[in-house]
Every structure is written in structure tokens, then in C-alpha cells.
C-alpha positions as CSV (number, residue, x, y, z in Angstrom):
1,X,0.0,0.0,0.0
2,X,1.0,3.8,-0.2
3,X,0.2,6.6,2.0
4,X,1.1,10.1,2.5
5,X,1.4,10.6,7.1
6,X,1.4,14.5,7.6
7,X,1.4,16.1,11.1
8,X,3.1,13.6,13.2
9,X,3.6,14.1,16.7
10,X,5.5,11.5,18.4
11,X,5.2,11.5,22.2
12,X,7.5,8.9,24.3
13,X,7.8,8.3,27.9
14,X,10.0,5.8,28.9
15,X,8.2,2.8,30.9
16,X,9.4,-0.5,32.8
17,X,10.8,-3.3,30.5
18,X,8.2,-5.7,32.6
19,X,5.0,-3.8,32.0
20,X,5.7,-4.1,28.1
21,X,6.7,-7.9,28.2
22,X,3.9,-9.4,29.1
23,X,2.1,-7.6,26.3
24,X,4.2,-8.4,23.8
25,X,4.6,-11.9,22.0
26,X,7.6,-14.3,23.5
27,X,8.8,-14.4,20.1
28,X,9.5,-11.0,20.2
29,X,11.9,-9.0,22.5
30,X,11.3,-5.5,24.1
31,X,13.4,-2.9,22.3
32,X,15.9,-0.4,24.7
33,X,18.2,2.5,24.1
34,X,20.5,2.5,26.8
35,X,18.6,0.0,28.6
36,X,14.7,2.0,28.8
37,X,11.9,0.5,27.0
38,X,9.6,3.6,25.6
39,X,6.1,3.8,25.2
40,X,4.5,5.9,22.1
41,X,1.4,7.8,21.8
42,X,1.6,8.9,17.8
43,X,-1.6,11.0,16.5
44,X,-1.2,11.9,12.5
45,X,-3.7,12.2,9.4
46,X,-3.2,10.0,6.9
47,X,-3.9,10.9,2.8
48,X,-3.4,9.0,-0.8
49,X,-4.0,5.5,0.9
50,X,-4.4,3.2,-2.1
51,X,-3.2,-0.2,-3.0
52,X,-0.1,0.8,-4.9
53,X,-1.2,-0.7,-8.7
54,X,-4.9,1.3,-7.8
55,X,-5.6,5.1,-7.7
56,X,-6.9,6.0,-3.9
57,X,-10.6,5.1,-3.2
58,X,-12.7,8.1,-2.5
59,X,-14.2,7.5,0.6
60,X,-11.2,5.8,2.3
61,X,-7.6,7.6,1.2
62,X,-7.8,9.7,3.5
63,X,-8.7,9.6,7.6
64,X,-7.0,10.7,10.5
65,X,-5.3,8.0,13.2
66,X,-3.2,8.3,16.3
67,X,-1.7,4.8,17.8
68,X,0.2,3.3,20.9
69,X,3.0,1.5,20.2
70,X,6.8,0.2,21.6
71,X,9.6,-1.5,20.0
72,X,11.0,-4.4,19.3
73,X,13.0,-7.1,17.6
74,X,12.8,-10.3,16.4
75,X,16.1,-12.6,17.3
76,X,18.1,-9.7,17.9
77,X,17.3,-8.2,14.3
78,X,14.3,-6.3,12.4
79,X,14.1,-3.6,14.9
80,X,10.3,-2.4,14.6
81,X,7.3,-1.4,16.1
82,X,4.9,-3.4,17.9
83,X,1.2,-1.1,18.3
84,X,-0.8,-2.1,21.5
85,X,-4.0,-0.2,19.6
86,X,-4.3,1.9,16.3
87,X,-7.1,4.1,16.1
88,X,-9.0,5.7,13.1
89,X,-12.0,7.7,12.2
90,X,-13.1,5.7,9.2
91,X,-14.8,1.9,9.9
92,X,-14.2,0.7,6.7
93,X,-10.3,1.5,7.0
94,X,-10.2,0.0,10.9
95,X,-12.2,-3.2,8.9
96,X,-9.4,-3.4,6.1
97,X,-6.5,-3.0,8.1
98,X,-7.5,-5.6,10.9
99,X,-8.1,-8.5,7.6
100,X,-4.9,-7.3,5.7
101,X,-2.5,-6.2,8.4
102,X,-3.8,-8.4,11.7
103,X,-3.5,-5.1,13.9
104,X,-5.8,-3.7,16.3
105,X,-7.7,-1.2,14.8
106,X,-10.4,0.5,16.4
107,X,-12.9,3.1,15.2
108,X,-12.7,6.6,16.5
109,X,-14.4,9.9,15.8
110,X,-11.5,11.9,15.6
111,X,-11.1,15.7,15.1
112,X,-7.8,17.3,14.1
113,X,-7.5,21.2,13.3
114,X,-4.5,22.7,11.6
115,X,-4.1,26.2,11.9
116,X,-1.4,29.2,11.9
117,X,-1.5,31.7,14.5
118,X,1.1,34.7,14.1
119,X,3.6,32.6,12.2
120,X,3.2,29.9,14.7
121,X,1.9,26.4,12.9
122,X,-0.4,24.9,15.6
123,X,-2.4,21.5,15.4
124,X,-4.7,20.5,17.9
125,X,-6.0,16.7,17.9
126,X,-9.0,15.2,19.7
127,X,-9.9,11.6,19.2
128,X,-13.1,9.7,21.1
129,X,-13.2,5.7,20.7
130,X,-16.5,4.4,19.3
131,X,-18.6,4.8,21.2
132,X,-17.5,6.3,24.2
133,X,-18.5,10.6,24.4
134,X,-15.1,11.8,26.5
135,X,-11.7,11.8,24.5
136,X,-9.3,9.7,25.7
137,X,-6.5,11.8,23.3
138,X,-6.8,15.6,23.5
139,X,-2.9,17.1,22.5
140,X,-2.2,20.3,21.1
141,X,1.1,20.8,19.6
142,X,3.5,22.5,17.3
143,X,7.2,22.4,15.6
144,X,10.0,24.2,16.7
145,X,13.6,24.9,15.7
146,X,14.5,23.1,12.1
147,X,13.6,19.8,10.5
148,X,16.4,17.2,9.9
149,X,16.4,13.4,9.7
150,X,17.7,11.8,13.0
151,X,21.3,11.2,13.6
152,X,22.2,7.7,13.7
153,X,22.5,6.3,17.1
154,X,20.9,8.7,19.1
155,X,17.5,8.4,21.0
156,X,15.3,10.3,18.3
157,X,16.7,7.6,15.4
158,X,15.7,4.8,17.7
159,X,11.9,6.0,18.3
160,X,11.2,7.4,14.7
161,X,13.4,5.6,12.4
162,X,11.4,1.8,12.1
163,X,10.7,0.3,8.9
164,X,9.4,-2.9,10.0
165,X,5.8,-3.5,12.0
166,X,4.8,-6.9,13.7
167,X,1.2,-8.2,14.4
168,X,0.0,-11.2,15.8
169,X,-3.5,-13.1,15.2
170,X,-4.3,-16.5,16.0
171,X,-2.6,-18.5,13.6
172,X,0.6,-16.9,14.0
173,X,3.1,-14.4,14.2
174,X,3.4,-11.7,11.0
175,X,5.7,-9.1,9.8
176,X,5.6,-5.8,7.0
177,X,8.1,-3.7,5.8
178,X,7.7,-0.1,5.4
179,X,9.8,2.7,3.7
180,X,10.1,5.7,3.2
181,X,12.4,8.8,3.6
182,X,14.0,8.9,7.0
183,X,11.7,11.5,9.1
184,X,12.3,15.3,8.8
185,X,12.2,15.6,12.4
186,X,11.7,18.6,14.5
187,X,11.4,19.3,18.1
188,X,7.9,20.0,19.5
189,X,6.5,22.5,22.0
190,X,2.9,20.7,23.3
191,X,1.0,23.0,24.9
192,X,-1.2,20.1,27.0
193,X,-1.4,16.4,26.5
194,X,-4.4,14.5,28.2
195,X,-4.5,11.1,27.3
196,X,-6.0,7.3,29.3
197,X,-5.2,5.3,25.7
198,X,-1.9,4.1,26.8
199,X,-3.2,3.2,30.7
200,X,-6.3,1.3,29.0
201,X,-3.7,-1.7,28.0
202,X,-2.3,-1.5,31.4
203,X,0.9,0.5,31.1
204,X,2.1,2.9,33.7
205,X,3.5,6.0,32.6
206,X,5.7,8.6,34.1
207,X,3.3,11.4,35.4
208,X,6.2,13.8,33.5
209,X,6.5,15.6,30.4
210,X,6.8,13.2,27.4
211,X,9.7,13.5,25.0
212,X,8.2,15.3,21.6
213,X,8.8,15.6,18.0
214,X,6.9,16.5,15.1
215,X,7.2,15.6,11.5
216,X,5.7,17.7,8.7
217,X,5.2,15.2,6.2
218,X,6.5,11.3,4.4
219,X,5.2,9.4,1.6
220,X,5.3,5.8,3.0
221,X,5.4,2.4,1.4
222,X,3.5,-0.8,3.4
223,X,4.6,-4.0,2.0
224,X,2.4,-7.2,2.4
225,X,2.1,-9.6,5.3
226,X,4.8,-11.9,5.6
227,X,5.2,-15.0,8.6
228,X,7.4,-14.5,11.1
229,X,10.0,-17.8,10.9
């Protein structure tokens, strides 16, 4: 498949190794940098979704998403991201995604306003799982400083730059690549954060300010299922 992400905002916190383990499949090992496991909370919009031999279907190229996710590998290798929960305003997209990809998708009416006030880009994001009436995602945020791609070996890299993502269903244990252009990251000033998604799956985070960076725009590749040997 092919999509255009634009408005990323990538919040981390880092978390106990143990509170991710027992989420995660034992074929699978918890990802660190320096010996922290990280949690994500990643709200975006998504555009251009198509099948990549098919132009982009009207009513489902483009939707807005935000998901939790961690990292991992597989035998030491294929660093990528494992997603405790993606969700997306659009059902037929959450329907699609959770045949083709095995991920937990969830429908969410999701609200996302992009705006410019005195110079200052400013996007604020609001997202309420079907059918509950109270957000459990309500962020505010906006780039600062310049955008550049991460610098190999250093924290930012390890969050952002993943080009593999696992899923699991019943019959086994799956992988996809994805590609694209390494991130033109920037710092981000968040002007609030309230959020229960990651506590819902049982993870306790640090009552502190998360770690932020916002990226403008990629054009992203999502190859196929493949097992897991």
C-alpha cells in the first residue's frame, strides 16, 4: 500500500521493561536505548491510501489515526514497532486493516484542526473511541527549531526511524516492511497532553513531560504480510 502521514507528533515516555513484556509476543523482544523500553502515543492524518497498482478510493484515502505503540525485535534483528492499539476515524479503513495487516484497529471519531496563528503552525487533535463521548487523546502541539532526519545512534533515530511492523493473530506471528524517507524531524513545543489510551492496556506511565517531535510530512510504502520464521 501507499500513503502520505502529515502532522506527526510522536510523544514517548519511557516505561518498565516488565510492564511491556507481558504484552508483547515471547517471540518477540522489548526494544531499549540504553537500557529504557519507551512507550509511544503517535496521532497523525493519513492521505493517498491506495493499493499501490490502484488510484486512492474516494471515501477511504484519507482519515485521521493516532496509535500506541513500543519496539522491538525479532532474534536480535528487524528492529520495529509493535502497536498495543491503532485508532482511526473511518470503519471501513479499521475493517481493512484488521483483515490485511492483523492489527488492532479501532474506530474513532477523531477531530484534528490545523491552523497558523502569528507565524506559529499549531495543530490541535481530539480523538473519542467508538462509542465512548469523552476523548481519551486531547494534545495540542507544534514544531520548533528546524527539520532534519535523526542522527544515527541517538535516541530520536531509535523512536522514529522503524521500517518494519509486527502483528500477531491466532494462527501466527506476522511481519511488514515499510519505507520511506527517514523522518524530517523537528522538536515539538505541546502545549497540553491528556490522554487514558496508553493506561487502558495496562501501562504505567511517568506522570512527566513526554519526550516530543513533530514531523511535517512522508510518503510511505507498506509491503504485504509476511510470517514471522
Amino acid at each position: 500500500m501507499k500513503q502520505t502521514w502529515s502532522e506527526l507528533l510522536f510523544l514517548h515516555w519511557p516505561v518498565a521493561e516488565a510492564e511491556l513484556r507481558r504484552l508483547i509476543p515471547a517471540r518477540l523482544e522489548v526494544d531499549t536505548f540504553e537500557g529504557r523500553a519507551w512507550v509511544g502515543l503517535v496521532p497523525f492524518t493519513v492521505s493517498g491510501a491506495r493499493v499501490s497498482f490502484l488510484p486512492p478510493l474516494p471515501l477511504a484515502s484519507s482519515f485521521h489515526e493516532v496509535n500506541v505503540r513500543t519496539y522491538v525485535r525479532h532474534q536480535g534483528a528487524d528492529p520495529g514497532v509493535w502497536f498495543f492499539s491503532l485508532d482511526a476515524a473511518h470503519r471501513l479503513v479499521v475493517k481493512i486493516a484488521r483483515q490485511l495487516y492483523k492489527l488492532p484497529y479501532h474506530h474513532a471519531r477523531i477531530e484534528m484542526d490545523v491552523s497558523e496563528d502569528g507565524g506559529r503552525h499549531q495543530v490541535a487533535f481530539v480523538s473519542r473511541r467508538v462509542p465512548a463521548e469523552r476523548p481519551d487523546v486531547d494534545v495540542r502541539y507544534a514544531p520548533a527549531d528546524v527539520p532534519r532526519p535523526a542522527a544515527a545512534g541517538t535516541l530520536e533515530h531509535f523512536l522514529a526511524e522503524r521500517y518494519v511492523l509486527y502483528s500477531k493473530s491466532a494462527e501466527g506471528l506476522y511481519r511488514a516492511r515499510v519505507h520511506h524517507v527517514p523522518y524530517p524531524l523537528q522538536p515539538a513545543t505541546v502545549d497540553h497532553v491528556r490522554e487514558t489510551r496508553i493506561a487502558s492496556h495496562g501501562i504505567t506511565r511517568p506522570d512527566a513531560e513526554p519526550l516530543a517531535h513533530y514531523a511535517a510530512r512522508v510518503d510511505v510504502d507498506i509491503w504485504p504480510l509476511e510470517d514471522v520464521d
